[in-house]
The first five atom37 places (N, CA, C, CB, O) and aatype in JSON, in Angstrom:
{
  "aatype": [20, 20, 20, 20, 20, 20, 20, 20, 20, 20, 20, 20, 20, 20, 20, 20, 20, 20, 20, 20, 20, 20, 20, 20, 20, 20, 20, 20, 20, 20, 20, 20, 20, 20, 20, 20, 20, 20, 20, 20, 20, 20, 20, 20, 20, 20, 20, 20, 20, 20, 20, 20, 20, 20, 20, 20, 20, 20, 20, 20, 20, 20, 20, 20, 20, 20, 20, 20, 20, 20, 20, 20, 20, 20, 20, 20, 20, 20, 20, 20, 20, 20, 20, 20, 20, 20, 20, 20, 20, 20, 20, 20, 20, 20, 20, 20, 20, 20, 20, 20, 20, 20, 20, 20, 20, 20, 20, 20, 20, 20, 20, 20, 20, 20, 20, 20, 20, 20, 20, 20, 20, 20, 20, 20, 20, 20, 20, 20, 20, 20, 20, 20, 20, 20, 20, 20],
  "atom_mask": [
    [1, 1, 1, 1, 1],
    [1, 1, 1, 1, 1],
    [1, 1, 1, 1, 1],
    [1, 1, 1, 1, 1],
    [1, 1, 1, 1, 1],
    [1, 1, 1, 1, 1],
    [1, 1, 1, 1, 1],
    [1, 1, 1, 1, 1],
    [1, 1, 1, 1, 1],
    [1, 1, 1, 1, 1],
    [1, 1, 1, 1, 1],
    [1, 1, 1, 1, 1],
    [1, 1, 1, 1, 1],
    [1, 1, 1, 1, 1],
    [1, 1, 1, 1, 1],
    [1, 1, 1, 1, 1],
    [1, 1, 1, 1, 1],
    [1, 1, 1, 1, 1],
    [1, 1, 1, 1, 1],
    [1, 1, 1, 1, 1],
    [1, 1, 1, 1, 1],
    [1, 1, 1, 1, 1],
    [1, 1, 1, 1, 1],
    [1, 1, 1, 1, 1],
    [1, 1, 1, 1, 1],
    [1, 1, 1, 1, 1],
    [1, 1, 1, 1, 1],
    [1, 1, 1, 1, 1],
    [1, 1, 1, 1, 1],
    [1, 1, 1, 1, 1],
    [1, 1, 1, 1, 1],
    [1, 1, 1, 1, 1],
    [1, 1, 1, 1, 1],
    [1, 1, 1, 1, 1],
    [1, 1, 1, 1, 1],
    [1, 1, 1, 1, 1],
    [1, 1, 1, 1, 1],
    [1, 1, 1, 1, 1],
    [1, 1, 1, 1, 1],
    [1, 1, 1, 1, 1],
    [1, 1, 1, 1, 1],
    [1, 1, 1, 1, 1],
    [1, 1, 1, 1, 1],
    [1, 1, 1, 1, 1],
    [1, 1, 1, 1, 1],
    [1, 1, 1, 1, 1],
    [1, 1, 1, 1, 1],
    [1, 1, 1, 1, 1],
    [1, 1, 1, 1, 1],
    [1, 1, 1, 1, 1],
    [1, 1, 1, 1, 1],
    [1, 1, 1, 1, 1],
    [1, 1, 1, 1, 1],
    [1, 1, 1, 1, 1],
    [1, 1, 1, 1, 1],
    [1, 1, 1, 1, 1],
    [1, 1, 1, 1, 1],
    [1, 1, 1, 1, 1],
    [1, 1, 1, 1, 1],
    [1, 1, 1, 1, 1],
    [1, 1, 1, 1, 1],
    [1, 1, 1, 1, 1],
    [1, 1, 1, 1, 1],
    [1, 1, 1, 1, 1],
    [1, 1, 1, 1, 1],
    [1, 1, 1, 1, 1],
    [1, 1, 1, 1, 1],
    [1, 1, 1, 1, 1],
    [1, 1, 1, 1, 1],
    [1, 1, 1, 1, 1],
    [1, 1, 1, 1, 1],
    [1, 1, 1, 1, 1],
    [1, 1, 1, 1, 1],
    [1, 1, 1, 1, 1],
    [1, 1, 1, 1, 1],
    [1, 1, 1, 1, 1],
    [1, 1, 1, 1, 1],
    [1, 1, 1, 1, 1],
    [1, 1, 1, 1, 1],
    [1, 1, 1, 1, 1],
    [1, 1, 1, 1, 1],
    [1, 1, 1, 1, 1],
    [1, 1, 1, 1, 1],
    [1, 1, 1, 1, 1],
    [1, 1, 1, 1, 1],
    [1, 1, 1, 1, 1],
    [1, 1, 1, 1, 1],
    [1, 1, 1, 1, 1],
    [1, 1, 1, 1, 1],
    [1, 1, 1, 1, 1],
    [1, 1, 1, 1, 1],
    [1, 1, 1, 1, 1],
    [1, 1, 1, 1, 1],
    [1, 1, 1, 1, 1],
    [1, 1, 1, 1, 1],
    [1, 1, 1, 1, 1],
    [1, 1, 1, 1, 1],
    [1, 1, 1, 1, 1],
    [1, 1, 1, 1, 1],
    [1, 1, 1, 1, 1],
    [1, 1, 1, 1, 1],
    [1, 1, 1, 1, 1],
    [1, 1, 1, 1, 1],
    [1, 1, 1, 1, 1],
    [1, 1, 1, 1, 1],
    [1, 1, 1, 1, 1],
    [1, 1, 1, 1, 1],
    [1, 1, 1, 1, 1],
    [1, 1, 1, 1, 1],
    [1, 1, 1, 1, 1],
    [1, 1, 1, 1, 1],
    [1, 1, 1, 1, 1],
    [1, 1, 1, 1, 1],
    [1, 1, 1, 1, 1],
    [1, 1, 1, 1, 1],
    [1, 1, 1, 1, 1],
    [1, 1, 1, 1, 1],
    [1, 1, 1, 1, 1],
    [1, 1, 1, 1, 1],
    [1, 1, 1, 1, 1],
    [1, 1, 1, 1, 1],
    [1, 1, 1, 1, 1],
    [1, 1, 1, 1, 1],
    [1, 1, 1, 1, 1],
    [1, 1, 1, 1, 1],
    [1, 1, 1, 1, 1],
    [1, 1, 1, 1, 1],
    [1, 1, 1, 1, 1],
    [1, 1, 1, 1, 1],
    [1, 1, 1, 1, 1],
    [1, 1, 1, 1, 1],
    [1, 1, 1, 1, 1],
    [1, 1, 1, 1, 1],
    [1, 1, 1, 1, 1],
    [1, 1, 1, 1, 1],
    [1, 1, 1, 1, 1]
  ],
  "atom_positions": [
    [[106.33, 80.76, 75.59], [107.31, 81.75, 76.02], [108.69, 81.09, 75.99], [106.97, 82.3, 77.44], [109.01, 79.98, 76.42]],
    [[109.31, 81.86, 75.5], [111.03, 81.28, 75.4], [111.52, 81.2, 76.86], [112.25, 82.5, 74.48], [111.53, 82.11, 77.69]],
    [[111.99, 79.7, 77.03], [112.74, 79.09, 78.02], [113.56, 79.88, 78.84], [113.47, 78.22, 77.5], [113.51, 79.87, 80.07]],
    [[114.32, 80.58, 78.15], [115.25, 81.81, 78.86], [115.02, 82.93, 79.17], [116.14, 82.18, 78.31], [115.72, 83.67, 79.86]],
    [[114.17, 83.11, 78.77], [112.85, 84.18, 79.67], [112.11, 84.17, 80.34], [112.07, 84.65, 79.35], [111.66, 85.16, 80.9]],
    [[111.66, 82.71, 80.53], [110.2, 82.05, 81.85], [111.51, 81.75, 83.12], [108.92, 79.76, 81.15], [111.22, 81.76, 84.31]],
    [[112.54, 81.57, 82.76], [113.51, 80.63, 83.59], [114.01, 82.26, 84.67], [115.17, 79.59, 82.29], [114.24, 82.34, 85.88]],
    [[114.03, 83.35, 83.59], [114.75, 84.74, 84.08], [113.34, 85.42, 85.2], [115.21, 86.05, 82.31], [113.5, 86.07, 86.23]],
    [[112.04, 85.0, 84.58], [110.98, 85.64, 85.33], [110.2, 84.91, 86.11], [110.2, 86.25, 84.58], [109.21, 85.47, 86.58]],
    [[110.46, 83.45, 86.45], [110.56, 82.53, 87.25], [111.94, 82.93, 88.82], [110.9, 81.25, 86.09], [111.71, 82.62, 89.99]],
    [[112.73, 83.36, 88.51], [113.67, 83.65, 89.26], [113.44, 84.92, 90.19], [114.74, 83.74, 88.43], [113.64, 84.95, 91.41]],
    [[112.97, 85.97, 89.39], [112.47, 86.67, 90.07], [111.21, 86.87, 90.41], [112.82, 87.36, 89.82], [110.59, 87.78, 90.96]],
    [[110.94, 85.78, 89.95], [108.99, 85.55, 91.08], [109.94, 85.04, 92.4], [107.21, 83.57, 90.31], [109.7, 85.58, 93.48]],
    [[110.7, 84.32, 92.35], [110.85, 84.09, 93.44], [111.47, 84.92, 94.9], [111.33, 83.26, 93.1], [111.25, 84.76, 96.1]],
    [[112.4, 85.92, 94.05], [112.68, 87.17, 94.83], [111.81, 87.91, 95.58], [113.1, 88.0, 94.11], [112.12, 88.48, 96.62]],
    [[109.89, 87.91, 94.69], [108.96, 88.69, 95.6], [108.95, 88.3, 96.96], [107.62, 88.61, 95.18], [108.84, 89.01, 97.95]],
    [[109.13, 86.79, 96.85], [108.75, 86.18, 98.32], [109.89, 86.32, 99.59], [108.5, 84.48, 98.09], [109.94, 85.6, 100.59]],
    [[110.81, 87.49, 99.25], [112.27, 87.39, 100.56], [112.19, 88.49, 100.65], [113.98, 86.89, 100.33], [113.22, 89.15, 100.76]],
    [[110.87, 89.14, 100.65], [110.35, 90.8, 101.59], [109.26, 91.0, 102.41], [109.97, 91.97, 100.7], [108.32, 91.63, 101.93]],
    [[109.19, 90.52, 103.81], [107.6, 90.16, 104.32], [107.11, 92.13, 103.85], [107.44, 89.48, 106.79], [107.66, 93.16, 103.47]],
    [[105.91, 91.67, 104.17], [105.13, 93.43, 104.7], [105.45, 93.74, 105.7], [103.57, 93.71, 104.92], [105.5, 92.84, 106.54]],
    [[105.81, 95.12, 106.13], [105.83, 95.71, 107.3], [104.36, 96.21, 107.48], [106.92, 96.78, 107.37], [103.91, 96.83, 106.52]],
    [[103.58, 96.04, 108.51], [102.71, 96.62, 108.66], [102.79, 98.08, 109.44], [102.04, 95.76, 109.1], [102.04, 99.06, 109.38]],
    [[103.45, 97.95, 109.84], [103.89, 99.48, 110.57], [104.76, 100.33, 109.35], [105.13, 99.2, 112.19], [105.25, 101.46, 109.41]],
    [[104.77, 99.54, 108.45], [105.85, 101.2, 107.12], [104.9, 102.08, 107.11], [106.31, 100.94, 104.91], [103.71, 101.87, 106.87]],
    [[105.43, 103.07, 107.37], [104.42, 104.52, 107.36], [103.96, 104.86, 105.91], [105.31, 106.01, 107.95], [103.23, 105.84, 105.83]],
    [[104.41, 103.89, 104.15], [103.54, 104.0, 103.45], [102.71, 102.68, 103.25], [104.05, 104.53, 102.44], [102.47, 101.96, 104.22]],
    [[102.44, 102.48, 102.44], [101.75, 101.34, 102.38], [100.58, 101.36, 101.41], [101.34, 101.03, 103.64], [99.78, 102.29, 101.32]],
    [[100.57, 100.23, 100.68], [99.16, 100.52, 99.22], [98.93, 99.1, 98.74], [99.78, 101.65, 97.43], [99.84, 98.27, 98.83]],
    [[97.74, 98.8, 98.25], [97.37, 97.57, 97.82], [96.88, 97.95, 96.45], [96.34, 96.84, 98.74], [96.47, 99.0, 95.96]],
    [[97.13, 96.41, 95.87], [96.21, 96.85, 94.72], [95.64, 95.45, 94.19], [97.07, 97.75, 93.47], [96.27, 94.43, 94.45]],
    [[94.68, 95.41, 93.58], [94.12, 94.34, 92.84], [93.85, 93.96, 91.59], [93.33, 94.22, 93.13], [93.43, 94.91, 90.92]],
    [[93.94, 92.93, 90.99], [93.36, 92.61, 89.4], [92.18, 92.25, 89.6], [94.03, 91.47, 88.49], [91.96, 91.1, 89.96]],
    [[91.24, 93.08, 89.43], [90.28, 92.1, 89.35], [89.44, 91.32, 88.03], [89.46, 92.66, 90.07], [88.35, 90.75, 87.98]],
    [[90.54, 91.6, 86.98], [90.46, 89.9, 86.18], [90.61, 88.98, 86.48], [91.05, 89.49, 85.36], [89.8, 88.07, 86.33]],
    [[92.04, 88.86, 87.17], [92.48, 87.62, 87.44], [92.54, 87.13, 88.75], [93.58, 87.51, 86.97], [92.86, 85.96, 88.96]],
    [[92.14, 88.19, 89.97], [92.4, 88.02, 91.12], [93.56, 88.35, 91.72], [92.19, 87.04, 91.28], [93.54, 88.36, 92.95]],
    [[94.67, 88.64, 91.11], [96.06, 88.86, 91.46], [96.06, 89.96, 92.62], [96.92, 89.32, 90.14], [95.47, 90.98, 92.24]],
    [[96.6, 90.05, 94.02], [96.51, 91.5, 94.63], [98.27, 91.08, 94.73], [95.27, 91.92, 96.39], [98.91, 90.06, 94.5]],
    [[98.66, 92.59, 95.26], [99.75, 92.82, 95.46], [99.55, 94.0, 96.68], [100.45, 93.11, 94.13], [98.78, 94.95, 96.6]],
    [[100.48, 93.69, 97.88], [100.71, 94.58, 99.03], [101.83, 95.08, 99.35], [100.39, 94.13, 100.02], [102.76, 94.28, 99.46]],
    [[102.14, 96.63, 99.64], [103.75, 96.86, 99.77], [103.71, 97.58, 100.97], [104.59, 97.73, 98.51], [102.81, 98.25, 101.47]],
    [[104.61, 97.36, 101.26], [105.04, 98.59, 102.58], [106.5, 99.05, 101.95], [105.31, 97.74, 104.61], [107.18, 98.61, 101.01]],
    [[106.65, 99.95, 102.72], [108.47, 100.59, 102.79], [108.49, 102.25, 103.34], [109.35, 100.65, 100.77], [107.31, 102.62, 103.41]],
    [[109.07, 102.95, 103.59], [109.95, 103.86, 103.86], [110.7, 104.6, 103.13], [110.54, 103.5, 104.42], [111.36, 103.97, 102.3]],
    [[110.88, 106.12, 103.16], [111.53, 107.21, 102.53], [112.93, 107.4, 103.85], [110.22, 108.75, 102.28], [112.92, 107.56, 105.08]],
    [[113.87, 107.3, 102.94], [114.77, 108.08, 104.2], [115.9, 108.76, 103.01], [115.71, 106.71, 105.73], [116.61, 108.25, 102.14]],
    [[115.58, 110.59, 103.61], [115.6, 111.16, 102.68], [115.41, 111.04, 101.04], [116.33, 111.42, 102.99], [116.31, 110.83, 100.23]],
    [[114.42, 111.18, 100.84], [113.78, 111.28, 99.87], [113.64, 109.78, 98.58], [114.41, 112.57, 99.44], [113.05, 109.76, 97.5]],
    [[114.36, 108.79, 99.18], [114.65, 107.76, 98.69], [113.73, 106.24, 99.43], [116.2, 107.86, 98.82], [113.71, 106.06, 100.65]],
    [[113.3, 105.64, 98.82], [112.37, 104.09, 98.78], [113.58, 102.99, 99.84], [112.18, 103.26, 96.49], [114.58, 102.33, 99.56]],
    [[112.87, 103.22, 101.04], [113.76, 102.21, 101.61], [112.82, 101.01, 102.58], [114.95, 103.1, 102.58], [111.82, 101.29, 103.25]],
    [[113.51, 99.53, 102.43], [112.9, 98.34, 103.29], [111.62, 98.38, 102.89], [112.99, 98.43, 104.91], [110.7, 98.58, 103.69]],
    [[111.46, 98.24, 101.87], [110.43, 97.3, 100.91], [110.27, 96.35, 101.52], [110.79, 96.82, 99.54], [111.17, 95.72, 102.07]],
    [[108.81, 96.04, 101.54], [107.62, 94.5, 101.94], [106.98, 94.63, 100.78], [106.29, 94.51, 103.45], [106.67, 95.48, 99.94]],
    [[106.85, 93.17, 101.07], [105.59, 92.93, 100.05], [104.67, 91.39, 99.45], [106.2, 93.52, 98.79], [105.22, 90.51, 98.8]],
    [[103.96, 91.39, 99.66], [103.11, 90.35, 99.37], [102.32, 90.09, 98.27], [102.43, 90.3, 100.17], [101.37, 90.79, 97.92]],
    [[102.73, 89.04, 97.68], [101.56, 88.71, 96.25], [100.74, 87.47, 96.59], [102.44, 88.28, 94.58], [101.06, 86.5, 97.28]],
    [[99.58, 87.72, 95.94], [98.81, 86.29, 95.83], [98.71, 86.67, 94.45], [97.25, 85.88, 96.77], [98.24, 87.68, 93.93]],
    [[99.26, 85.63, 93.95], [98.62, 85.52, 92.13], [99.9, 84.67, 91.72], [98.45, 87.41, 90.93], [100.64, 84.0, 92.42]],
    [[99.91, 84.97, 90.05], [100.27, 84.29, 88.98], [101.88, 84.64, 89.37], [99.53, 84.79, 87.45], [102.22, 85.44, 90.24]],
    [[102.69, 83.93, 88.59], [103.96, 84.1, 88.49], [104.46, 85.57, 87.67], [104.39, 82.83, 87.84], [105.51, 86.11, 88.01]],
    [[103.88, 85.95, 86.95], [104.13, 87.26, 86.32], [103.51, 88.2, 87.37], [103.44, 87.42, 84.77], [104.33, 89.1, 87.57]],
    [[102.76, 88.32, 87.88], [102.84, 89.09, 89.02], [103.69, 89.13, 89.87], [102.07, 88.99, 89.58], [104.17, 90.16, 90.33]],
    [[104.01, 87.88, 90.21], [104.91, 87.72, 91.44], [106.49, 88.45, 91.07], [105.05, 85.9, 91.8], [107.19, 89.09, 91.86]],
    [[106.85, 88.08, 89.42], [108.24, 88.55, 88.94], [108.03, 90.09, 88.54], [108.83, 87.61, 87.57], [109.01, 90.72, 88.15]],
    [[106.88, 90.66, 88.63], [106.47, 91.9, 88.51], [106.85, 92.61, 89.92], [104.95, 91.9, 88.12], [107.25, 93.77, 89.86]],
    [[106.77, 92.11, 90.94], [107.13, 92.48, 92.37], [108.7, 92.25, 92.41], [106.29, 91.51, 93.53], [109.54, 93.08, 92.77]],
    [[108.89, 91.16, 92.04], [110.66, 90.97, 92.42], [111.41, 92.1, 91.64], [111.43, 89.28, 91.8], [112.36, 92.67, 92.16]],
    [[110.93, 92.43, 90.29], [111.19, 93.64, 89.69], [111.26, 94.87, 90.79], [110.1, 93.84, 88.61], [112.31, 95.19, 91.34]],
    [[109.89, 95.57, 91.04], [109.91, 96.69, 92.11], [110.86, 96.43, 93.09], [108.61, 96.88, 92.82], [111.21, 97.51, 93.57]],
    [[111.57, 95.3, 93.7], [111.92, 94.76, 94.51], [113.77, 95.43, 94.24], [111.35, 93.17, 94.42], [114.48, 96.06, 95.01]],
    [[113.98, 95.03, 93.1], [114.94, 94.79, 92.53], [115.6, 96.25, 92.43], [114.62, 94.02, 91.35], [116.69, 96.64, 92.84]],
    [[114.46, 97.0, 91.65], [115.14, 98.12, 91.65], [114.65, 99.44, 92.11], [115.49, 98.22, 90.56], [115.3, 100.46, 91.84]],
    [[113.62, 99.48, 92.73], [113.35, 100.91, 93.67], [113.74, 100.74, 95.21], [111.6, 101.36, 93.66], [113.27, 101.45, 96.1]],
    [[114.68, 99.7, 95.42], [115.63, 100.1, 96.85], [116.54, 100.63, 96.85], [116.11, 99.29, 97.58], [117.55, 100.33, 96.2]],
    [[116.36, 101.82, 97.82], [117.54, 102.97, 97.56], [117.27, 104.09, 96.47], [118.92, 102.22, 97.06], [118.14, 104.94, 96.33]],
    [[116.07, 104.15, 95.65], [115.99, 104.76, 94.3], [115.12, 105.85, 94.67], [115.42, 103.8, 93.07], [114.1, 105.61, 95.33]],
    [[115.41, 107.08, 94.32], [114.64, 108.64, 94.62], [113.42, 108.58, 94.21], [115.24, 109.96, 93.89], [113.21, 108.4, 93.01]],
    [[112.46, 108.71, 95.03], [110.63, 108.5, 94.21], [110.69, 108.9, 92.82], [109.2, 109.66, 94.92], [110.25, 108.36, 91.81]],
    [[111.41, 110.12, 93.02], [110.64, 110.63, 91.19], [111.3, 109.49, 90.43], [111.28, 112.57, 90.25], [110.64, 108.92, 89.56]],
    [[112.36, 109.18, 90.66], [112.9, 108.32, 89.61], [112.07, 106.84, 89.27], [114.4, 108.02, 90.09], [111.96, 106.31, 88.17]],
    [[111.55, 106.4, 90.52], [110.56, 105.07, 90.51], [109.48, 105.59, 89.83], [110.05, 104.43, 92.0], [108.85, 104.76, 89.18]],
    [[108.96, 107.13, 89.78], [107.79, 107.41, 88.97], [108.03, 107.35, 87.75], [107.21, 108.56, 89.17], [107.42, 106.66, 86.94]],
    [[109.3, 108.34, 87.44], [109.27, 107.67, 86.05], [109.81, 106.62, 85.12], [109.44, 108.3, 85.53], [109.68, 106.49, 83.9]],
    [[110.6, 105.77, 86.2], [110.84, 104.27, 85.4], [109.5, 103.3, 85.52], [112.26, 103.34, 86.19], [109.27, 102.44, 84.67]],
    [[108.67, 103.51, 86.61], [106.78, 103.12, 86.41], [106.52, 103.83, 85.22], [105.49, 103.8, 87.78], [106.63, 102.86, 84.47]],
    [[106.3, 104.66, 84.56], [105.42, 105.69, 83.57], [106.36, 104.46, 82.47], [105.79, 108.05, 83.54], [105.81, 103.4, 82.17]],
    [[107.67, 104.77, 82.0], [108.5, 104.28, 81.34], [108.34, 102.46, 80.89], [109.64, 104.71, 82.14], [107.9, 101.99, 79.84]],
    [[108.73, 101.93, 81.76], [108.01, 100.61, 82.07], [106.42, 100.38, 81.4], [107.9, 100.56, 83.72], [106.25, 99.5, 80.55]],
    [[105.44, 101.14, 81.82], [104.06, 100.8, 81.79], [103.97, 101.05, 79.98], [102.97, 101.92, 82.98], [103.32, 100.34, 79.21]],
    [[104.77, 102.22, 79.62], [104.55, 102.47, 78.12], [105.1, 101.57, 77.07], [105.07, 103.71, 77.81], [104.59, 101.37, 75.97]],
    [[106.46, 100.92, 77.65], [107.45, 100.09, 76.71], [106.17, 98.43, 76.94], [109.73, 99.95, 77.64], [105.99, 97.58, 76.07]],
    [[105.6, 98.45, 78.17], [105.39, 96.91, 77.7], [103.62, 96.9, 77.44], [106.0, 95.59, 79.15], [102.76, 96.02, 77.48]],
    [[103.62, 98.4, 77.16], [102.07, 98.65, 76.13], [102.74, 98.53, 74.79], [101.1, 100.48, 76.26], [102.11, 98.27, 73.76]],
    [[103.67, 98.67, 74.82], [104.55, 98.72, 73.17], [103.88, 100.51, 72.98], [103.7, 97.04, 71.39], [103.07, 100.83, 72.11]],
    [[104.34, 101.24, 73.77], [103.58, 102.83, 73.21], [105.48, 103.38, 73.42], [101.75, 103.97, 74.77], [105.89, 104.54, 73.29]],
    [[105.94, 102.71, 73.6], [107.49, 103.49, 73.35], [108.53, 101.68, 73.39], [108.06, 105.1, 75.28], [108.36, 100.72, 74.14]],
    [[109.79, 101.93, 71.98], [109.99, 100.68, 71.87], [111.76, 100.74, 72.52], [109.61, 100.13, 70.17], [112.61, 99.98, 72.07]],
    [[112.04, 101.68, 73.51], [113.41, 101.72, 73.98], [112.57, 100.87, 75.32], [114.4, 103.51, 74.17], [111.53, 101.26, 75.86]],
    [[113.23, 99.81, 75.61], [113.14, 99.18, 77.01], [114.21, 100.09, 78.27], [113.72, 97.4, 76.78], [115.41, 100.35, 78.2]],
    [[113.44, 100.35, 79.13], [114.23, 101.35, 80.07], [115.16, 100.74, 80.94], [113.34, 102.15, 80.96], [115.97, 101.55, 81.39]],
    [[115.33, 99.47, 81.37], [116.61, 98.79, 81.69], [116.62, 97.6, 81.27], [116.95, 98.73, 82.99], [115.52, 97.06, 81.3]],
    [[117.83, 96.72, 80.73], [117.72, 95.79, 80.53], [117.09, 94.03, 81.27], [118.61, 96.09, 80.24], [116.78, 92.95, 80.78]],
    [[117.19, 94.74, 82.99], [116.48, 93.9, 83.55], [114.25, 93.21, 83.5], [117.03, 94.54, 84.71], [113.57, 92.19, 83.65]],
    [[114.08, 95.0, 83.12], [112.94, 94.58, 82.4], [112.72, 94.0, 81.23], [112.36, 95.33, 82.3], [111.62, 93.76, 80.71]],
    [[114.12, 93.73, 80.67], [113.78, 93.47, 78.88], [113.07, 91.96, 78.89], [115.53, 93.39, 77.67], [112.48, 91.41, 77.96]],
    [[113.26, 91.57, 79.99], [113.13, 89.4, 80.45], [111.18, 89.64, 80.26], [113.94, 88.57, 83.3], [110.4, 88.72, 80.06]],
    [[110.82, 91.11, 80.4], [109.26, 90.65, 79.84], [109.07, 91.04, 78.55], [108.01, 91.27, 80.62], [108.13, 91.81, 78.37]],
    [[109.92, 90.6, 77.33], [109.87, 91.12, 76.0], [108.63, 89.78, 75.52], [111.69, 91.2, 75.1], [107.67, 90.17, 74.85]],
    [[108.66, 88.86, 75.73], [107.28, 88.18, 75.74], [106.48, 88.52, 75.64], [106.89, 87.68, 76.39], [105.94, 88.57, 74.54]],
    [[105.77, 89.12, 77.07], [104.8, 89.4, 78.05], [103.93, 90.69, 76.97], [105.63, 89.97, 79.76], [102.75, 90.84, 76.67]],
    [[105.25, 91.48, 76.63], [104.2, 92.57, 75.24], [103.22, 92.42, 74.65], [104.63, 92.84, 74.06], [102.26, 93.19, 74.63]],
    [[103.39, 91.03, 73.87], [102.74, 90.72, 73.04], [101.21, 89.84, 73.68], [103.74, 90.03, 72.16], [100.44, 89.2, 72.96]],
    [[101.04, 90.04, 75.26], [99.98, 89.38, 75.58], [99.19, 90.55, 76.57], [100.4, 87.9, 76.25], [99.46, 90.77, 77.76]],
    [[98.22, 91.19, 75.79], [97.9, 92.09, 76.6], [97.32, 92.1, 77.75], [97.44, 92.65, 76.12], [97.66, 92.91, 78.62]],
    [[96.48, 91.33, 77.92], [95.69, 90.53, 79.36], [97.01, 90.36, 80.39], [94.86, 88.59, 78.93], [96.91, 90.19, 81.6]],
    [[97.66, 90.39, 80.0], [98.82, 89.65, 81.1], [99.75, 91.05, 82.1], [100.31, 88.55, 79.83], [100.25, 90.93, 83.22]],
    [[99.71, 92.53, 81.04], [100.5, 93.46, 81.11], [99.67, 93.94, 82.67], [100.57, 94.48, 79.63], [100.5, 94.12, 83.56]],
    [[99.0, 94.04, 82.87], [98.58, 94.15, 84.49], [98.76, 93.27, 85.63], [97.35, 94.24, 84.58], [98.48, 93.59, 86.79]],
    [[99.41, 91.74, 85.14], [99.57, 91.38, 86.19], [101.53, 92.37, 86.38], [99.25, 89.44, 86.18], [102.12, 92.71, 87.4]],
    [[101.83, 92.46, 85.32], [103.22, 92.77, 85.62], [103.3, 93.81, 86.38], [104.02, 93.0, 84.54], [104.12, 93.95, 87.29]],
    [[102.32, 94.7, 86.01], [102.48, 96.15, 86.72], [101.65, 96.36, 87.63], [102.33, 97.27, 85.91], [101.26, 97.53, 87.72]],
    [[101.23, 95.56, 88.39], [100.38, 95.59, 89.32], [101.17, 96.05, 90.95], [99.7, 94.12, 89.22], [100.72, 96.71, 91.89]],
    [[102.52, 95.38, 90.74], [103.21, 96.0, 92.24], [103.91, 97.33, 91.58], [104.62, 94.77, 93.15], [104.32, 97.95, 92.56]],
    [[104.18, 97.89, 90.67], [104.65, 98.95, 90.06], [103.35, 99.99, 90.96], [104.7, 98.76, 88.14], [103.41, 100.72, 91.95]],
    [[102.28, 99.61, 90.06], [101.19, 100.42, 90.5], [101.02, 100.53, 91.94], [100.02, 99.95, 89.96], [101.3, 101.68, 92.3]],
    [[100.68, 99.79, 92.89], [100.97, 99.72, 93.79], [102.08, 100.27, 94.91], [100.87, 98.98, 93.55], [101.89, 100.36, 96.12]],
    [[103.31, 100.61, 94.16], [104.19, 101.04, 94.69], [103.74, 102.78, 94.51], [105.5, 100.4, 94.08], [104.18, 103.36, 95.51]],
    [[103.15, 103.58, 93.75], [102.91, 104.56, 93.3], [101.49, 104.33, 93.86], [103.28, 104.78, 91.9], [100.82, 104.58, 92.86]],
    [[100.87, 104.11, 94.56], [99.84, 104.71, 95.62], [100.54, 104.78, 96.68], [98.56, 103.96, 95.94], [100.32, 105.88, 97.19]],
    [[101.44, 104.04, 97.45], [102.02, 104.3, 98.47], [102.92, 105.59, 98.25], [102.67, 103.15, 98.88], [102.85, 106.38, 99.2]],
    [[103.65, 105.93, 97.34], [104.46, 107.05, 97.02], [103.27, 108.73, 97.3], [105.07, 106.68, 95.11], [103.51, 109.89, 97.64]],
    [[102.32, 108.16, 97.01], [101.14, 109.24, 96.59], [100.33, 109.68, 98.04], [99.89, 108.42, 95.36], [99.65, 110.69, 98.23]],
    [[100.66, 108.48, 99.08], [100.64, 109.16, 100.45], [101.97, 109.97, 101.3], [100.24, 108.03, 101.3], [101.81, 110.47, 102.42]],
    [[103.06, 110.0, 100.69], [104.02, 110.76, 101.26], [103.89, 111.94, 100.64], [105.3, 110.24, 101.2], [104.64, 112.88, 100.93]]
  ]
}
């Protein structure tokens, strides 16, 4: 993997880790790989109709973890539908089933495409974030 891309998704693995879980957020969703073992846990809050005070916990790989700093990054403050469909958007560009990348901050997994085993650890707090959405 190119240096300036492990270095960009290295950085934001590290972002997952400066959001504990709330256990009291009135949503809340887990999810698991169970290829690789990777889980991912979120909490957060709607206030008016918008994703607010994100938690969240990973155990796994570093592409998971920069898969969370992602959700992290940009569904605070962001209107559910819109996190649904930059998840839908996201999940298709790094299946390679649509080749416009939907923000340039996801473009740092232009790598990651080409390894399909790997595309679930990325979207694993994506997913995750969209079961919790699916109890409000």
């Amino acid at each position: 993997m190119d240096a300036l891309y492990q270095k960009q998704i290295l950085e934001l693995a590290k972002q997952s880790r400066t959001h504990e879980l709330d256990i009291n957020a009135p949503l809340q969703a887990s999810c698991d790989n169970t290829t690789c073992g990777d889980r991912v846990d979120i909490s957060f809050a709607l206030k008016d109709g918008a994703i607010n005070n994100i938690g969240i916990k990973v155990r796994g790989c570093a592409l998971c973890e920069a898969g969370a700093g992602l959700v992290l990054a940009q569904f605070e403050g962001m209107e559910q539908d819109t996190a649904r469909q930059m998840t839908a958007q996201f999940t298709r560009w790094i299946g390679k089933e649509q080749d416009q990348v939907p923000n340039d901050e996801m473009a740092i997994f232009l790598p990651v495409r080409d390894i399909r085993n790997r595309h679930k650890c990325v979207l694993l707090a994506f997913h995750a974030a969209m079961q919790a959405l699916d109890q409000s």
